[in-house]
C-alpha positions as CSV (number, residue, x, y, z in Angstrom):
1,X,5.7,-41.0,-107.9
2,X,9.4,-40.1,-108.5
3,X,10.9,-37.8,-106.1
4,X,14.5,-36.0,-107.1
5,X,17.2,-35.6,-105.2
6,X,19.3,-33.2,-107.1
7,X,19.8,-29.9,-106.6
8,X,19.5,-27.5,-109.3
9,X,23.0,-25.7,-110.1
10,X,23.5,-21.6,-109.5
11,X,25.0,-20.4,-113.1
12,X,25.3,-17.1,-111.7
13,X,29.2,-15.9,-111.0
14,X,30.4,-14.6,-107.9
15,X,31.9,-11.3,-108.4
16,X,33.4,-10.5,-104.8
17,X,37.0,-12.1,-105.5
18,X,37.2,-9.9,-108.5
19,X,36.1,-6.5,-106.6
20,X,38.6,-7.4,-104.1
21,X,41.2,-7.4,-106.8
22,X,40.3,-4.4,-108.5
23,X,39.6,-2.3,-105.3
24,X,43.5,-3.3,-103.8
25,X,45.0,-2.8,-107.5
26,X,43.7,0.9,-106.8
27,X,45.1,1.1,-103.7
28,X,48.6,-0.2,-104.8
29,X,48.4,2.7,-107.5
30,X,47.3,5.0,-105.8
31,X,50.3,4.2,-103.0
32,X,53.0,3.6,-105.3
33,X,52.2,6.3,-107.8
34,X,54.8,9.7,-107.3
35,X,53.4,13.1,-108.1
36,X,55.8,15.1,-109.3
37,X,57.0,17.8,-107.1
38,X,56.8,21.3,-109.0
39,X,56.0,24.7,-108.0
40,X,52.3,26.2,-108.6
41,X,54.0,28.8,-110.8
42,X,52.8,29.3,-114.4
43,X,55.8,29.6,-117.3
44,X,55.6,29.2,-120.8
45,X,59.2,27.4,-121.1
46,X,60.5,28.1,-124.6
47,X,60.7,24.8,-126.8
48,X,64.1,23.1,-128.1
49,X,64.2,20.4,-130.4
50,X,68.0,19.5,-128.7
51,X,67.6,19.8,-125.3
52,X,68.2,16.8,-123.0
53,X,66.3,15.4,-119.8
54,X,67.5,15.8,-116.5
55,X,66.7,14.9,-113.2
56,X,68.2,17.4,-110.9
57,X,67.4,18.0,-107.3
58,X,68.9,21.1,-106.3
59,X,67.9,24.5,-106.2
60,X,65.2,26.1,-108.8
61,X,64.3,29.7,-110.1
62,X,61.5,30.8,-111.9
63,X,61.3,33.7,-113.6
64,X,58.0,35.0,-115.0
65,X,56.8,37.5,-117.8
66,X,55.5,39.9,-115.5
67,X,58.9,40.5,-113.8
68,X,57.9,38.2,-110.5
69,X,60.5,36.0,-109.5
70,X,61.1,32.5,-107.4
71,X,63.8,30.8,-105.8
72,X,62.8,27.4,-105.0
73,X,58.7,28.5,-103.9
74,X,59.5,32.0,-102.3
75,X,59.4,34.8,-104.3
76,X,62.4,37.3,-104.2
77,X,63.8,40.1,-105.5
78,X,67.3,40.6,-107.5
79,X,68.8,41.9,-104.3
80,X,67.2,39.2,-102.2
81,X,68.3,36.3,-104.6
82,X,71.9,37.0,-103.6
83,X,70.7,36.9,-99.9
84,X,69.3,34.0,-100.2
85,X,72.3,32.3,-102.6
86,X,74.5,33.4,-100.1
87,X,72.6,31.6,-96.9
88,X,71.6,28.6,-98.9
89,X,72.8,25.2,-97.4
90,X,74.3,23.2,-100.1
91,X,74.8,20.0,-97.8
92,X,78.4,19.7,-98.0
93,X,78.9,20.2,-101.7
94,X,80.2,22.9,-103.1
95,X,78.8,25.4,-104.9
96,X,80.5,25.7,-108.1
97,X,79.3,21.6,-108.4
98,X,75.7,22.0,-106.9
99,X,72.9,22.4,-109.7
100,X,70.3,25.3,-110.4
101,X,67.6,25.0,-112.6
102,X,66.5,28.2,-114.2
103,X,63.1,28.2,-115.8
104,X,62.8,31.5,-117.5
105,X,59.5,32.8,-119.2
106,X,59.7,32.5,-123.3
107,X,58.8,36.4,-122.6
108,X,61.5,37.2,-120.3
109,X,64.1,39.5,-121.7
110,X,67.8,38.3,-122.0
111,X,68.9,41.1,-120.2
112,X,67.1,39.7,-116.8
113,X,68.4,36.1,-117.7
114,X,71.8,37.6,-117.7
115,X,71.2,39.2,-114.6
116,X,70.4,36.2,-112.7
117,X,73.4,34.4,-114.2
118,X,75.5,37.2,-112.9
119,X,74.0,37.1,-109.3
120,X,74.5,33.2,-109.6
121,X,78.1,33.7,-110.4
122,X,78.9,36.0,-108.0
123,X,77.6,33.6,-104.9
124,X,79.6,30.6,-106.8
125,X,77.5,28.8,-108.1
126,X,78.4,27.9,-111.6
127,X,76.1,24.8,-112.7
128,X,73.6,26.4,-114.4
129,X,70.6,24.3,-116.1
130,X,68.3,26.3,-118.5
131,X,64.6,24.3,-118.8
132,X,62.8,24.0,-121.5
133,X,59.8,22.2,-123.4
134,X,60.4,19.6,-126.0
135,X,58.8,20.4,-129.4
C-alpha cells in the first residue's frame, strides 16, 4: 500500500490584499477630492464663445430673473448692497484692486446690471468680473 505525503495545492486566490487596496484608494479620493464651493442659487449664466477662466476668490453677486439678489450667500436689496459694500472687509487690499464676480441671470435686464455696476463704483470697487457659461 502506498501512502502520499503531498498535500494537494489551493488554486483559489486570496482577494483580501486587493479589497484593502481598493477600499483605501476610496478613502484617499474621497479625502483629497475638493468640492467646489458655490452658492445653492440657480442662474442661467448667458454663454460666450470668448470668455476666459478665472479663479477669483473675492466677493460674488448673483442676480436672478425674478429680481432676487445675493451678495456672497445673503440676499440683499439695492439699498442694502451698498451697506454691505461699504462694511465689507477687504483684508488689507484695496478696493479698486479687490475682485467681484457678478453672475447675472441671461434674463436680467441691462438696466439692473448697470445698477449694480453703479453701486459697485460708488463703494470703490472697480474690478468687476462678469461670469459666464462656455458654449
Amino acid at each position: 500500500m502506498k501512502v502520499s505525503n503531498r498535500k494537494k495545492r489551493s488554486a483559489g486566490v486570496d482577494l483580501t490584499p486587493m479589497i484593502d487596496v481598493v477600499f483605501q484608494l476610496i478613502l484617499f479620493f474621497l479625502v483629497s477630492t475638493t468640492f467646489a464651493i458655490l452658492p445653492a442659487i440657480n442662474v442661467n449664466l448667458p454663454e460666450s464663445t470668448t470668455a476666459q477662466g478665472a479663479d477669483i476668490a473675492g466677493i460674488t453677486i448673483t442676480m436672478q430673473s425674478n429680481g432676487k439678489m445675493w451678495f456672497n450667500d445673503e440676499q440683499v436689496t439695492f439699498k442694502t448692497l451698498g451697506e454691505k459694500l461699504s462694511a465689507f472687509d477687504t483684508e488689507g487690499r484695496k478696493k479698486e484692486e479687490y475682485p467681484v464676480t457678478l453672475e447675472a441671470d441671461e434674463n436680467v435686464t441691462n438696466g439692473s446690471i448697470v445698477n449694480v455696476f453703479d453701486v459697485l463704483r460708488s463703494e470703490g470697487f472697480v474690478s468687476i468680473n462678469l461670469r459666464t457659461s462656455s458654449k
